[in-house]
C-alpha positions in Angstrom: 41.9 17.2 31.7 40.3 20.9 30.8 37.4 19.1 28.6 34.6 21.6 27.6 31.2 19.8 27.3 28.4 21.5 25.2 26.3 20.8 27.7 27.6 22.8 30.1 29.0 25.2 28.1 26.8 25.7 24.9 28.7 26.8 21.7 26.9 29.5 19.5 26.5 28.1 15.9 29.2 29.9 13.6 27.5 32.3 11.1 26.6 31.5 7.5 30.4 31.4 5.5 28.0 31.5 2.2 28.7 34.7 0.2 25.2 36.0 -0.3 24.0 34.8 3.2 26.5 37.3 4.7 25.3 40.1 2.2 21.6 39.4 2.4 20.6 37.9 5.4 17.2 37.2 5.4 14.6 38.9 7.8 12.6 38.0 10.2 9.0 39.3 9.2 5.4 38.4 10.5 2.8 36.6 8.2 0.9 39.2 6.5 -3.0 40.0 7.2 -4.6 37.5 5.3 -7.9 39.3 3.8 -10.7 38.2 6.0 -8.9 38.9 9.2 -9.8 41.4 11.4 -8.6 44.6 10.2 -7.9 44.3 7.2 -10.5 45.5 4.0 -11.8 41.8 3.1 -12.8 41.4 6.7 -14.4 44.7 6.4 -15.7 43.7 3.1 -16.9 40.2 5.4 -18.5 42.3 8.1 -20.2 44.6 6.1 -22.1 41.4 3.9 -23.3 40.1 7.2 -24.5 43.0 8.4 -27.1 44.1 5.4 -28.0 40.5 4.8 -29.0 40.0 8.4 -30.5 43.3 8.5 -32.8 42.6 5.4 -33.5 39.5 6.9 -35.0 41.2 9.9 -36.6 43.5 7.8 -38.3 41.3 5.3 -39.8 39.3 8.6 -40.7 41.5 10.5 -42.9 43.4 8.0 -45.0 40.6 7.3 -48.2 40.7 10.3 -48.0 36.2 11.3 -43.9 35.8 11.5 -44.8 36.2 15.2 -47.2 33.9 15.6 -44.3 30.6 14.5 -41.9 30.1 17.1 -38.9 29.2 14.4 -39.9 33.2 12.7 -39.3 35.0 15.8 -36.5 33.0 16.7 -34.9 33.8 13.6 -36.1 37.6 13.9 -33.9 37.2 17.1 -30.9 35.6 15.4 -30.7 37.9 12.8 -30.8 41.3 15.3 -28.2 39.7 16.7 -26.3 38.7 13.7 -26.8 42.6 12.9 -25.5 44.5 15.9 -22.8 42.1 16.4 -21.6 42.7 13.0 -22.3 46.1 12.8 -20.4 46.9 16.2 -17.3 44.8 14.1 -17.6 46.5 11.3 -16.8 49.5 13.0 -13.8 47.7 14.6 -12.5 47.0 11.2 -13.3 50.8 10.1 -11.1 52.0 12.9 -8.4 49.6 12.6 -7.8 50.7 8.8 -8.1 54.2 9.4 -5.5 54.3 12.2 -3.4 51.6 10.1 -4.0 49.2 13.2 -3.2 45.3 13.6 -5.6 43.4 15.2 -3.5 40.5 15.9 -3.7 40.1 19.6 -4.8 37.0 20.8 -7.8 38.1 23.1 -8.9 40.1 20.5 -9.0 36.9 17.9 -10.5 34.6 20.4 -13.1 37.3 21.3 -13.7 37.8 17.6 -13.4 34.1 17.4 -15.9 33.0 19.9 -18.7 35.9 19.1 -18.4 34.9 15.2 -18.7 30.9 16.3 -21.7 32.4 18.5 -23.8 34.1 16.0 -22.8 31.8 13.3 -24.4 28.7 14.8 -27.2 31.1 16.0 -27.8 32.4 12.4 -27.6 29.0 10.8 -29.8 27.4 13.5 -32.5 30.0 12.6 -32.2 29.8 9.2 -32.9 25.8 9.3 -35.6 26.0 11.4 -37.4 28.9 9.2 -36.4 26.9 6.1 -38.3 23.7 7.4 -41.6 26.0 8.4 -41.3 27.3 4.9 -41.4 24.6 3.6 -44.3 23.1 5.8 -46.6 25.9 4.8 -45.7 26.0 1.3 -45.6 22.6 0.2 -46.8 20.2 2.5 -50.5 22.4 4.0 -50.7 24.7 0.6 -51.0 27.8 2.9 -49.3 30.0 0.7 -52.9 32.1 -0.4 -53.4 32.6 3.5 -49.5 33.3 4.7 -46.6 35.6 3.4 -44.7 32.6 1.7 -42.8 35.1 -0.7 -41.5 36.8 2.4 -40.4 33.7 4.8 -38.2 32.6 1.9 -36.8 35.7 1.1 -35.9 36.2 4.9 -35.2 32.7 5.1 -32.5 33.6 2.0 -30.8 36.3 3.4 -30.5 34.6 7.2 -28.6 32.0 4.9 -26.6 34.6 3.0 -25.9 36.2 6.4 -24.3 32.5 7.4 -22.2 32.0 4.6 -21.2 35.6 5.3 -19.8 34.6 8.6 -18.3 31.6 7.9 -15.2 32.7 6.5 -14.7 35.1 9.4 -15.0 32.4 11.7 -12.7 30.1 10.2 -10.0 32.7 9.4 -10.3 33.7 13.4 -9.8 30.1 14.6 -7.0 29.3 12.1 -5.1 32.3 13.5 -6.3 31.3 17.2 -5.1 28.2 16.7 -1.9 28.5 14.5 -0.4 30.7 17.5 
């Protein structure tokens, strides 16, 4: 008995006998850059939001004379530098990955991008909360407005927000890509 077994000897599936199958077989192509990736101009678009929003966060603290004398204000003064350089020095990434028509679809690349957006994310939005609630404490609950830059914390306090839901999206679109490899 000469018996062939698929299991021993595996049998290649016969090719499509449909017509337009045979004509037009269909190729194999990569999911597109969704915007907001790395790389692409709404990531850029992203990065660059974060980046002036975090910056005119620092800026509007920073030029009032007390934000140093609340912890939560010079935490978020540190939150927000970071926030800056970290999306400035991406921002460039992206810059250079359009101009030399680059993917950035490697997966240490996304889970560097992945973990440094979770990073300053959670940093920013920690900041942000903790300004919002000594804003608040000055403003509304000790009426210290007359003595304090109020105007100023909230406007920082803003953009720090601004900053967050800036980095959000780039976050999320990072992990999904992380995480649907």
């Amino acid at each position: 008995m000469n018996m062939i077994h698929p299991s021993v000897h595996p049998i290649e599936a016969p090719p499509f006998t449909d017509g337009a199958a045979a004509v037009n077989p269909i190729p194999r192509v990569r999911m597109k850059d969704i915007q907001g990736m790395p790389g692409t101009p709404g990531g850029l678009a992203l990065r660059l939001c974060q980046f002036v929003a975090s910056v005119a966060a620092l800026c509007i603290m920073v030029s009032t004379s007390d934000f140093a004398s609340v912890t939560a204000f010079r935490y978020l003064v540190a939150a927000v530098g970071f926030q800056s350089l970290w999306s400035l020095s991406l921002a460039i990434v992206d810059i250079y990955a359009l101009l030399v028509q680059r993917c950035l679809r490697n997966s240490r690349v996304i889970g560097f991008f992945t973990v440094g957006d979770g990073l300053t994310s959670t940093l920013t939005f920690a900041a942000a909360c903790a300004s919002a609630g000594i804003t608040v404490l000055i403003g509304n609950d000790l009426n210290e407005c007359a003595h304090n830059h109020c105007t100023s914390f909230e406007t920082a306090t803003a953009m720090a927000f601004i900053s967050w839901f800036a980095v959000s999206p780039s976050f999320l679109l990072n992990f999904w890509s992380l995480a649907s490899r």
